[in-house]
C-alpha positions in Angstrom: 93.7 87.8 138.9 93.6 86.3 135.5 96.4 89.0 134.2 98.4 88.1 137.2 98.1 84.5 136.7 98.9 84.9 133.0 102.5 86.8 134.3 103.8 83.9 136.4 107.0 82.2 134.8 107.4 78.2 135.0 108.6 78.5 138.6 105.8 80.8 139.9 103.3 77.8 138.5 105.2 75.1 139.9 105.0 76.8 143.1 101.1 77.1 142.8 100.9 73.7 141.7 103.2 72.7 144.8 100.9 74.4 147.3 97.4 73.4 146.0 98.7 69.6 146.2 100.0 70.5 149.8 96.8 71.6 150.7 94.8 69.0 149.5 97.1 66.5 150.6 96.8 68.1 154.1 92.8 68.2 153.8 93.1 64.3 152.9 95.4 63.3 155.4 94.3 65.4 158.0 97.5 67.5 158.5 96.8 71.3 159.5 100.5 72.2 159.7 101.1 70.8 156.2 97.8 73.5 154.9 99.7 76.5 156.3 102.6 75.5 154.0 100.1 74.7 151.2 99.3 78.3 151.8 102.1 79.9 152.2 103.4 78.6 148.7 100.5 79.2 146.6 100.2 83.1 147.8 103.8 84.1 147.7 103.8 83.9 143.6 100.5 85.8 144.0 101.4 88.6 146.2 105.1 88.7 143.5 102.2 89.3 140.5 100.4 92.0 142.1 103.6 94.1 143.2 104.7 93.5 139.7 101.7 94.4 138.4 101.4 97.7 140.4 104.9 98.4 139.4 105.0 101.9 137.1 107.9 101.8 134.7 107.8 103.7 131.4 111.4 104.8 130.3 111.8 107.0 127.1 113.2 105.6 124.4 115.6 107.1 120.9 116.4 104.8 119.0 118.7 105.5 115.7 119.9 103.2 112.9 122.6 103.9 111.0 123.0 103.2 108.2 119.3 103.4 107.2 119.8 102.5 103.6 122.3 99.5 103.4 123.3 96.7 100.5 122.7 93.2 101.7 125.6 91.6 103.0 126.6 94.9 104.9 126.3 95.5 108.3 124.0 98.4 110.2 124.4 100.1 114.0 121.5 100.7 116.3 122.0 102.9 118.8 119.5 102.7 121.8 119.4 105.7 124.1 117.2 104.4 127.5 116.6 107.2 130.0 114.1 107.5 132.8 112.8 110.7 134.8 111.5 108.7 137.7 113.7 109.7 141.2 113.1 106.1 142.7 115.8 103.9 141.9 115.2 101.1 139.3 117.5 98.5 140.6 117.9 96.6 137.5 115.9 95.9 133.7 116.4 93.6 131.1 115.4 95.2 127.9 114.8 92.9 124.5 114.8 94.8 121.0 112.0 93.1 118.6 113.7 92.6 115.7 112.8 90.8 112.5 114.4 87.3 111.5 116.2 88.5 108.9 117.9 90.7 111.0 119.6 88.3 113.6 119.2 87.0 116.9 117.8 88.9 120.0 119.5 92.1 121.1 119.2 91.7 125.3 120.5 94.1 127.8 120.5 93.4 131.0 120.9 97.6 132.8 121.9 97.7 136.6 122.8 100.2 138.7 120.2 101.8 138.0 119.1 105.0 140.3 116.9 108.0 139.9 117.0 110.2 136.8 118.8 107.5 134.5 120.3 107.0 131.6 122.1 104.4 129.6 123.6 104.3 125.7 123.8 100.3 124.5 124.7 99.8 120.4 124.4 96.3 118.7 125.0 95.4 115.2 122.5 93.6 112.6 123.2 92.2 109.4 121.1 90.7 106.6 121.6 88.8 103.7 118.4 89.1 102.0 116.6 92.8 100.8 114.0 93.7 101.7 112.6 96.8 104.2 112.4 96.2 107.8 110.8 97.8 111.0 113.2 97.5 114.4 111.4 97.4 117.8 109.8 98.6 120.0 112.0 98.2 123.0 110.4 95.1 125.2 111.2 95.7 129.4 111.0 92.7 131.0 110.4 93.3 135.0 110.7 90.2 137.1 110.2 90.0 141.2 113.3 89.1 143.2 112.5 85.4 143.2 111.4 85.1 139.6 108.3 83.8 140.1 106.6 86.5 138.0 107.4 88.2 134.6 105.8 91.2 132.9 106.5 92.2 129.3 105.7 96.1 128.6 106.9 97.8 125.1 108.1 101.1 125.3 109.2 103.5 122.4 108.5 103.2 119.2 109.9 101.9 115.7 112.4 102.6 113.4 112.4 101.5 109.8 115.9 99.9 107.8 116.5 99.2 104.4 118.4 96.7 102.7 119.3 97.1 99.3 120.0 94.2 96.5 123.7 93.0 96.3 125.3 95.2 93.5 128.1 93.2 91.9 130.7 94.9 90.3 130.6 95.6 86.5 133.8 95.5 83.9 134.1 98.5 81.4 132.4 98.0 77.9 131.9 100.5 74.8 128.5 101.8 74.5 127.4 104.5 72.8 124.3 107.0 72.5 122.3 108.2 75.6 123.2 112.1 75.0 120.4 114.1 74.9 119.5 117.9 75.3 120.0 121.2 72.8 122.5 123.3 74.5 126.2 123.5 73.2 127.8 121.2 75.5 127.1 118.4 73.3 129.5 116.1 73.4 130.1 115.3 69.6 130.7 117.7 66.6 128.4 118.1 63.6 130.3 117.9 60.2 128.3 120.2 58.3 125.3 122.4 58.7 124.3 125.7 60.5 123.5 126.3 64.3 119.7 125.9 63.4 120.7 123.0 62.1 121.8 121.9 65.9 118.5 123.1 67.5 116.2 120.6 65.5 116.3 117.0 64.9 113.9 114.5 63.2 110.4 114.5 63.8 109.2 111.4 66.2 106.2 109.5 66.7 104.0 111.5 69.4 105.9 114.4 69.0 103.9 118.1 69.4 103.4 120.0 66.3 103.7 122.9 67.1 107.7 122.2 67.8 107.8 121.8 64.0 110.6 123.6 62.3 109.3 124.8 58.6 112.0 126.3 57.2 114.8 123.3 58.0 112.2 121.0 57.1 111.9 122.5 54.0 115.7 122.4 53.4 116.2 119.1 54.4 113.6 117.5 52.8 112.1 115.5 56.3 109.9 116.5 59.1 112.0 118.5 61.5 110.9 119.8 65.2 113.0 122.1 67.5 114.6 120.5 70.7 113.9 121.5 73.8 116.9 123.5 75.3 118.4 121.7 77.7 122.4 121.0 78.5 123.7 117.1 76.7 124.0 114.9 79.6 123.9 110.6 79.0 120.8 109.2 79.8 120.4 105.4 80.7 116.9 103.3 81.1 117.4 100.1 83.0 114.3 97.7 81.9 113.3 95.3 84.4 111.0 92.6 83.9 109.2 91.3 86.6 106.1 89.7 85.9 105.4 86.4 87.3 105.0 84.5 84.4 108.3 85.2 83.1 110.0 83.7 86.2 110.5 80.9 87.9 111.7 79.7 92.0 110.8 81.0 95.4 112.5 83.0 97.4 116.3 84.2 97.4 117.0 81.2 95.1 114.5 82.7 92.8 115.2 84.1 89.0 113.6 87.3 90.6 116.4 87.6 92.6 119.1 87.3 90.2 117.1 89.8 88.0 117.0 92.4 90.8 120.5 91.8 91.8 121.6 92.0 88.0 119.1 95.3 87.4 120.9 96.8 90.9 124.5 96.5 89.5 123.9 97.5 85.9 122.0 100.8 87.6 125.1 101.4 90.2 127.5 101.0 87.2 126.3 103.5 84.9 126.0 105.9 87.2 129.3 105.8 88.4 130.3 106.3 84.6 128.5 109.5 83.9 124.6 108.4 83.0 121.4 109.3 84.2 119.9 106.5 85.4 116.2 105.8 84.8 114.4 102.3 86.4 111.2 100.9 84.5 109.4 98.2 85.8 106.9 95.8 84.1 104.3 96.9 86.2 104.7 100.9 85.3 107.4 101.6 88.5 109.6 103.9 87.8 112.9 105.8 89.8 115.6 108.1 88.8 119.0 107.7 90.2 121.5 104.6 91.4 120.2 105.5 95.1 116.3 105.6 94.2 116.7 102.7 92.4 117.9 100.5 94.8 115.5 101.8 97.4 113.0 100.6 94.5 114.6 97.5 94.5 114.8 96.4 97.8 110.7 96.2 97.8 110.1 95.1 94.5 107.4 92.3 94.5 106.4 90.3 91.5 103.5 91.7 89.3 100.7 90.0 87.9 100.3 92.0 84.5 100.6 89.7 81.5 102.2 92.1 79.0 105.6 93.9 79.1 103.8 97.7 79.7 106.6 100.3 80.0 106.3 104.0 80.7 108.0 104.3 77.6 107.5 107.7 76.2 109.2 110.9 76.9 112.3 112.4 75.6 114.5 110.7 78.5 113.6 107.3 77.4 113.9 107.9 73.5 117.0 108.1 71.9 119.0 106.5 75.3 120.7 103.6 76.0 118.3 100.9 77.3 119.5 97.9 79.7 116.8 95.3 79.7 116.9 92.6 82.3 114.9 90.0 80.8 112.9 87.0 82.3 111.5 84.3 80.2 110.3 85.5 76.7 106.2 85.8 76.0 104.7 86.0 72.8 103.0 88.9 73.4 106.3 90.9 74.5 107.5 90.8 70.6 105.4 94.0 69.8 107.0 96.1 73.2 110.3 94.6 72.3 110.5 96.1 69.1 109.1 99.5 69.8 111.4 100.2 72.8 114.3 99.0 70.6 112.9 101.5 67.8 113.0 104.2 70.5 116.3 103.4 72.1 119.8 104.8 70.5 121.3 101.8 72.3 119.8 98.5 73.4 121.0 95.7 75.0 119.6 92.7 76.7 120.6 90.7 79.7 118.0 87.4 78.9 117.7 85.3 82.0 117.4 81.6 81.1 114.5 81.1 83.7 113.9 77.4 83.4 116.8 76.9 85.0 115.6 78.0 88.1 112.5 75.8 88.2 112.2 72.5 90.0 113.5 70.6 87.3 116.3 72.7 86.1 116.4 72.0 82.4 116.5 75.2 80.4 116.7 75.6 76.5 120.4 77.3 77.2 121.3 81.4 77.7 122.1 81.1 73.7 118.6 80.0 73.1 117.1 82.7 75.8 118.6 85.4 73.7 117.9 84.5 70.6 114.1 86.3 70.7 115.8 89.2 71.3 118.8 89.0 68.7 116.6 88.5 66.1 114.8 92.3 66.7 118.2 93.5 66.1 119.1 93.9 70.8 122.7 93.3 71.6 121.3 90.1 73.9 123.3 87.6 76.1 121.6 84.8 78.0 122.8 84.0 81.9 121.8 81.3 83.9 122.2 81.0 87.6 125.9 79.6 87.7 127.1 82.2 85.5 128.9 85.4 86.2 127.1 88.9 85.7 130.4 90.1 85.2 131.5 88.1 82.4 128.3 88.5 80.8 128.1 92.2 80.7 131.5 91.9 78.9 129.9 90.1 76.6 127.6 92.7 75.8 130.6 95.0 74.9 132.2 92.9 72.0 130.1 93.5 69.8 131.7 96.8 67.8 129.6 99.9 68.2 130.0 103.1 66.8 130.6 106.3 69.5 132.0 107.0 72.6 132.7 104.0 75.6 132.0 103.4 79.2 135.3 103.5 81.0 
């Protein structure tokens, strides 16, 4: 009685209410005609629970989202596939889709003519602005009596997970140079003098294994020489993204976080397209290889609670490559990782965000002043704030002159 009670929608109660004051009104008053109405309206809401209530209604349910893996700002399909087996007719069934917030407003579908051995295709789109991985449904049948004094919710079928990516915005060409790595003769540069041993070793580096230590040319040359692994050139790239809490201010989408991510997304995308293997490092030790893994990365990236800038930083894909580092605001303590990874990297450059313009009170030392930590351990550095352009930025990365090849 209580779970049939609990299914009665506003006008099932109000006719409840209507016939317990009929009857007591009738018991007070001394009417008997006006307690068979009393009656009559408090049980037919009752008797409309317990037929819903024995009602047996299970549909299958394929659901399929496509794309699964979109940027924010794009728009995804869900395709919902209801079918039922049962050879008594259905009538009709409004079905709700649970989806998150973020997502949009309700998707309802209101199926009729349904008979025995069913089945109906309905599509809707969703869009979100904000990244971020979601879970769509389950499917939520509503089955109400004729009168609709009664309403039961059942879920049926299960979930399906989508996955919005960080806005990438699109990057200008600039000249960089270093990245290659490898042993094999596909290397894209020429050596001016010097045998093919010569090639297959290069100087010795901090942490590397000495047993790759090549006597004879070290002998020759007069420096600690190792043999490289052989392996065909190809342009490496580390993207460096800082994350800690401390070095960032704001809540939410309006936070430097965001701005970071969105900035660390379109630098990734951007060297991909132009020929680099893309590496993410996060300040909390997260890493991913690829444009496509990144992002995925991206879209669930939280802010950590470390208080140093620790970096899986070791490796021959990180040393010698160019490094992007997305910057929040400068630590002390970060001066010591700072310099290492620019020691490592053939390339370095900094995107600084001037965080303090994203707090409450929005007065920040200026992206010149951001940068200037990073300048002075020898980074190409540029500071951006929140009204200015990634775009132009990044150019601003490339005037510097650099020897080698360029991103085109």
């Amino acid at each position: 009685m209580r779970r049939a009670l609990s299914s009665l929608t506003l006008r099932g109660r109000a006719f409840v209410a209507a016939g317990v004051t009929a009857v007591l009104c009738a018991v007070l008053f001394g009417q008997p005609a006006l307690t068979r109405v009393g009656v009559l309206v408090v049980t037919l809401p009752l008797l409309a629970a317990l037929v819903v209530s024995r009602r047996k209604h299970d549909p299958t349910v394929t659901r399929t989202v496509w794309p699964r893996l979109l940027r924010a700002g794009e728009s995804a399909r869900i395709d919902l596939t209801i079918a039922s087996e049962r050879k008594r007719s259905d009538g009709a069934l409004l079905v709700e889709d649970t989806l998150p917030y973020a997502l949009g407003g309700r998707a309802r579908f209101l199926l009729q003519g349904l008979g025995g051995q069913w089945e109906r295709t309905v599509s809707y789109p969703v869009r979100s602005d904000i990244r971020g991985r979601y879970v769509v449904g389950p499917l939520v049948a509503r089955l109400v009596d004729p009168f609709g004094l009664v309403e039961r919710r059942r879920a049926i079928g299960g979930t399906a997970q989508l996955t919005v990516t960080p806005r990438v915005v699109p990057l200008p060409s600039i000249p960089l140079s270093g990245g290659w790595q490898g042993a094999g003769e596909h290397r894209p540069q020429a050596f001016a003098s010097g045998s093919a041993e010569d090639v297959s070793v290069r100087e010795y580096r901090r942490g590397d294994d000495l047993r790759r230590v090549h006597w004879r040319s070290s002998a020759r040359i007069g420096e600690l020489m190792v043999r490289r692994e052989e392996q065909p050139w190809e342009a490496h790239a580390t993207v460096l993204l800082d994350n800690r809490n401390l070095a960032h201010r704001g809540q939410g989408p309006a936070s430097s976080l965001e701005a970071a991510i969105i900035t660390a997304a379109s630098v990734a995308v951007h060297l991909e397209q132009h020929g680099y293997a893309v590496r993410l490092a996060t300040a909390d030790g997260g890493a991913a290889d690829g444009a496509e893994e990144t992002l995925e990365r991206l879209a669930v990236l939280e802010l950590s609670h470390r208080g140093t800038l620790e970096v899986g930083w070791s490796g021959e894909q990180a040393r010698g490559g160019v490094v992007v580092a997305v910057l929040g605001g400068f630590l002390p303590n970060d001066t010591a990782a700072l310099r290492r990874i620019r020691h490592d990297a053939g390339t370095a450059l900094a995107l600084v965000l001037d965080v303090e313009q994203w707090s409450p009170s929005r007065v920040g030392p200026g992206t010149a002043a951001a940068a200037a930590p990073l300048l002075s351990m020898s980074w190409r550095a540029t500071g951006l704030g929140p009204r200015d352009h990634l775009d132009a930025a990044w150019r601003d990365l490339g005037r510097a002159p650099v020897r080698g090849g360029a991103v085109r």
